[in-house]
N, C-alpha and C positions, 0 to 999 in steps of 0.2 A: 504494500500500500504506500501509495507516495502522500507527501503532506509540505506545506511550502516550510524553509528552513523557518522561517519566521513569522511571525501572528500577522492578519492581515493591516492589523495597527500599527506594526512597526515594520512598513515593510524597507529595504535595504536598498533596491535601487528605481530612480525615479519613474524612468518608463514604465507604465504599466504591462507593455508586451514584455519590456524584459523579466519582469516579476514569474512570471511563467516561464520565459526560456530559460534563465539563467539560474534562481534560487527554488532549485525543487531538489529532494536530496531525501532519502530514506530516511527512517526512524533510525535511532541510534541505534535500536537492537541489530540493525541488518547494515552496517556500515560499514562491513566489506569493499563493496564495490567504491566507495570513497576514496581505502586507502591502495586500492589497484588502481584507481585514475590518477594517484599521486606516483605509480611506479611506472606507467604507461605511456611512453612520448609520443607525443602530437604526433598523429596520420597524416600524412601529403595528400589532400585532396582539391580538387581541380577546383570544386564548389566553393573551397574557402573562401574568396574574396568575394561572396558573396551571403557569406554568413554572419553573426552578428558581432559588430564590433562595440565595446563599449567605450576602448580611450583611445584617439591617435596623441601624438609629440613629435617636435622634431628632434633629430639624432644630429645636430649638426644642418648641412646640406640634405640629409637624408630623410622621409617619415617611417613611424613607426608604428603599427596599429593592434591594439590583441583584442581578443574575444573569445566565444564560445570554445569548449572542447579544448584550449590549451593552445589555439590558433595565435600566432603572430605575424601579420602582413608587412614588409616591407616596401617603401617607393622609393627609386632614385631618379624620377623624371619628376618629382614634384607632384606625386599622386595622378597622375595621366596613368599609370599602369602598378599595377602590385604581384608580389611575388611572396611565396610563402618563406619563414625561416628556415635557416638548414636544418637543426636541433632543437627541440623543446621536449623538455624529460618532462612533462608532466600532461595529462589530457582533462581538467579541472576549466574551469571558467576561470580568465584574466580579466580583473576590473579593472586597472590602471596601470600607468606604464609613463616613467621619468628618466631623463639622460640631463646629468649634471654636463657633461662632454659628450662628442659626437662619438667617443668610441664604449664609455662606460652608461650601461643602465643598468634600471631594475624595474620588475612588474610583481606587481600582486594580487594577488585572487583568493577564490574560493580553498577550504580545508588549513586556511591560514598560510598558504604558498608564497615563500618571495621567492623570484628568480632574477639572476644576473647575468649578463651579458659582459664581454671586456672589447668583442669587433663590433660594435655598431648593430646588435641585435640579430646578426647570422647563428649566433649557439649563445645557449643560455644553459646555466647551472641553478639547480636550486642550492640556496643557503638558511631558508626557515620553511617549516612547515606547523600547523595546527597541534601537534602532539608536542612540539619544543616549546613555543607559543608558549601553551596552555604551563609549562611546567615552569618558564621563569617566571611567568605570570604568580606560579605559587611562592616559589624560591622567593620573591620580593615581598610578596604579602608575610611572608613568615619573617623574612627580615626584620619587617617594619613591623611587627605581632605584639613588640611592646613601646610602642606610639600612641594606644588605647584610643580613644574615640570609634571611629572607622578600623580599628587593623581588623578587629575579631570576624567584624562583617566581610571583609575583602579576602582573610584566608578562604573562608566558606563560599565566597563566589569564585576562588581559584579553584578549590577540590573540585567545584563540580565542573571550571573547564577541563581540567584534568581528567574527569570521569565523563567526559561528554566526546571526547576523541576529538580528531585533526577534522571539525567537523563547521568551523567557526569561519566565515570568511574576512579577508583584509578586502578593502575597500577604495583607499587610498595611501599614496607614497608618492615622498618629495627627498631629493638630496640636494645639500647645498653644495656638496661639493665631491670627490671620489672618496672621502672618510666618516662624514657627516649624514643619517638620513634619517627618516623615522616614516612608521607604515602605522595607522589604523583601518578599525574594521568595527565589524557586529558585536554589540554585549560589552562595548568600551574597550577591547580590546587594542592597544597601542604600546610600539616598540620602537627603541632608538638602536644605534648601531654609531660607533665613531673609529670604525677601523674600516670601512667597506663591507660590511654584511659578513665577515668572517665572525665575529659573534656577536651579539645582541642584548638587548635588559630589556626591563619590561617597567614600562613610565606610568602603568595604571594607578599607583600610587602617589602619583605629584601629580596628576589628574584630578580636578574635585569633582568626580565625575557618579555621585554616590551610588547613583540608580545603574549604571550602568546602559546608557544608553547608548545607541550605535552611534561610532562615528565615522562619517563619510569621505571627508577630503581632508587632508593638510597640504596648509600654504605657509609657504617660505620664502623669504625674504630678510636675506643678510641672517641674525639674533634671532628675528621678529619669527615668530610661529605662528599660525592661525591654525582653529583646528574646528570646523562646525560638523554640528550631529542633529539626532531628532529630539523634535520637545524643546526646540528652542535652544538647543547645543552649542555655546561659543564659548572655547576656550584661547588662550594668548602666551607666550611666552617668549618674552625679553631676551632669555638666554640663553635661546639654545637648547632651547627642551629640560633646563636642572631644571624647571619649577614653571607652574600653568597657575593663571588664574581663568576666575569664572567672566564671561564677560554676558552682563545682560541688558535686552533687547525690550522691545514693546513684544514681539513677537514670539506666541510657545509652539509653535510648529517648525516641524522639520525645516533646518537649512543645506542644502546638497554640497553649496561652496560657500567661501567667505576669500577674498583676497584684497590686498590693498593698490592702489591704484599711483600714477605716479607722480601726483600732488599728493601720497599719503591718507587719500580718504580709504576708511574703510566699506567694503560694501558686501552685503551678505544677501543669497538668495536661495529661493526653497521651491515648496509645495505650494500649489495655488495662483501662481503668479507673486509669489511673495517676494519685494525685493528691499532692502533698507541699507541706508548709508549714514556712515557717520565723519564727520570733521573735527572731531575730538577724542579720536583715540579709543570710542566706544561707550564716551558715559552719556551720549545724548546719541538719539537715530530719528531719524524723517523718512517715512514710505517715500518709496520711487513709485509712479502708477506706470505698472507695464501692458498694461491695455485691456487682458481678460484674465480669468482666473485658470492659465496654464503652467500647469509647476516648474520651473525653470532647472534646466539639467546641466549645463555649462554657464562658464565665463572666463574669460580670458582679454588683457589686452593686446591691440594690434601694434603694428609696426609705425601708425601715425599717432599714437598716443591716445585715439580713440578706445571705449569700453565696449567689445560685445559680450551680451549673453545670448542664449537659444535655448527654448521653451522645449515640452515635450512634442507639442504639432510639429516642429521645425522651424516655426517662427524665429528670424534672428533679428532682434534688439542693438542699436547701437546707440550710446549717448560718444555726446562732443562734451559734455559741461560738467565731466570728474563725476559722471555717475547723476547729477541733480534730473537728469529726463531721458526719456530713451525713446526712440522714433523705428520704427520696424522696416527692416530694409526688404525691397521689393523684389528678391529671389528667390527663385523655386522653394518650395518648404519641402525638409528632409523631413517626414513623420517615424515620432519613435526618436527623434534625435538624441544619442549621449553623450556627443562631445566633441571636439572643434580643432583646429592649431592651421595655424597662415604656416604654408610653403615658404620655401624662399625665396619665389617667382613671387609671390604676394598673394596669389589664390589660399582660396580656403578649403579646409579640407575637414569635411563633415563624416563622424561615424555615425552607425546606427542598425537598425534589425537586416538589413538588407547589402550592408558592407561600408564602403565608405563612395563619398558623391564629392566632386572637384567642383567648386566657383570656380572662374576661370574671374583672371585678376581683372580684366577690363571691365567683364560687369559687376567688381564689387567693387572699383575704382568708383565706373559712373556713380554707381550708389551711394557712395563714402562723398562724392562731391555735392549732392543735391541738399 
């Protein structure tokens, strides 16, 4: 019997087709087949690039896209054509995927998988998975066991990732650099690394993150961490990941992303068409009105300084004004969209259920000038 990893209350990723393709997964009792798709390297099939992709980035010159089944698509024409990776040891769902430099990456996915790359996303190695996760995750809690407030409660939420298997997915990952990174996911779970993902700790505890709520993306920038989740999820950190605060909003619904902008505003957006900005660091926000009530899945900035986001229709959003409005630009809509990255041609390059879709730069120039 299948049943979705997650309550339909708390579900993990924005699209709603993707909620079906990507988070379905056994009872724990029958979680077998979980830890064979963590030993099982991605199949070469012809179909891939037209299967579902949830992140692209660029690698340098290069993009890079993963998805479903442990897939990762490569482009070296600026997304005009994709090609599969040579090696990926794992056949699990990839949610995300970052390159500090054109030749080092890392993606993470479902069962708690990170994988790395060191050529520009041709082979990748795993360096964590859900069962290691789960156990620093305890290792920390028990550390911190005589801090009292929260330790007692947090050992008890480690045993049972512990007793729940390599069953928990990551969500998002950022590096700032080849030594520096950190990967969350579902149930709070989140991990730093400052050697390259040769080993890891577990930050759930300088998280004030009680309830454990999933968290979706981390953004980085220089110190600065942002880290947004569901229920209104914003955490912050100045240093580097030693220490998170709470950062709160008018807003208790899911946010998917939070980044800052490069006048320094912050801007966080979610569920619903939810999107809010602040000019002070987080202690004051103003609704942005994005037009309807479509949950927004990306945001990233461009190469002119501009903000876009893109909703789950495909609808793409772009402000000139540091986030204060956002005017819908008049190209094709990707439905199902999960996520976005400019070429280095300046075209756009959209994933989603259906693989990934090229702007071509002249008509998102036209757009960008009107």
């Amino acid at each position: 019997m299948m049943r979705p990893l997650l309550s339909s209350c708390r579900s993990v990723v924005p699209a709603t087709a993707l909620l079906a393709a990507v988070l379905t997964f056994t009872v724990p009792a029958a979680a077998a087949p979980v830890a064979d798709l963590l030993e099982l390297p991605a199949a070469v099939n012809a179909r891939a690039i037209r299967s579902l992709q949830l992140a692209v980035t660029r690698a340098g010159e290069r993009l890079v896209a993963v998805g479903e089944r442990g897939t990762v698509l490569l482009s070296d024409d600026h997304g005009r054509s994709w090609r599969q990776a040579t090696r990926v040891p794992v056949s699990i769902a990839l949610t995300d995927v970052h390159f500090p430099t054109p030749q080092l990456g890392w993606a993470v996915g479902h069962s708690g998988v990170v994988l790395h790359t060191t050529d520009g996303g041709e082979n990748w190695e795993r360096q964590l998975d859900g069962k290691l996760a789960a156990q620093l995750a305890l290792d920390d809690a028990q550390a911190r066991a005589g801090e009292g407030g929260q330790a007692a409660r947090r050992v008890r939420e480690a045993e049972s990732l512990v007793a729940d298997g390599p069953d928990k997915p990551l969500l998002g990952v950022h590096f700032a650099d080849a030594q520096r990174g950190w990967v969350v996911g579902a149930y709070g779970l989140a991990l730093g690394t400052t050697d390259g993902g040769k080993s890891w700790h577990s930050l759930m505890g300088r998280i004030p993150n009680q309830r454990g709520k999933h968290l979706y993306q981390v953004h980085g920038d220089g110190d600065l961490l942002l880290v947004s989740g569901e229920q209104g999820a914003l955490f912050r950190s100045t240093d580097g990941g030693a220490s998170f605060a709470e950062v709160r909003t008018p807003y208790s619904g899911t946010y998917f992303g939070i980044l800052r902008t490069r006048a320094e505003t912050l801007m966080a957006f979610g569920l619903r068409g939810n999107a809010w900005r602040s000019t002070d660091g987080g202690v004051s926000w103003e609704r942005v009105d994005t037009g309807q009530p479509v949950t927004i899945a990306a945001g990233h900035p461009l190469k002119d300084g501009s903000l876009l986001l893109g909703d789950e229709s495909g609808r793409l959003l772009r402000s000139t004004d540091d986030g204060h409005s956002l005017s819908a630009l008049a190209v094709p809509p990707a439905a199902g969209l999960t996520g976005f990255a400019q070429a280095a041609d300046g075209a756009l390059i959209l994933s989603g259920p259906r693989g990934l879709t090229r702007v071509e730069p002249d008509l998102l120039v036209s757009e960008l000038k009107k």
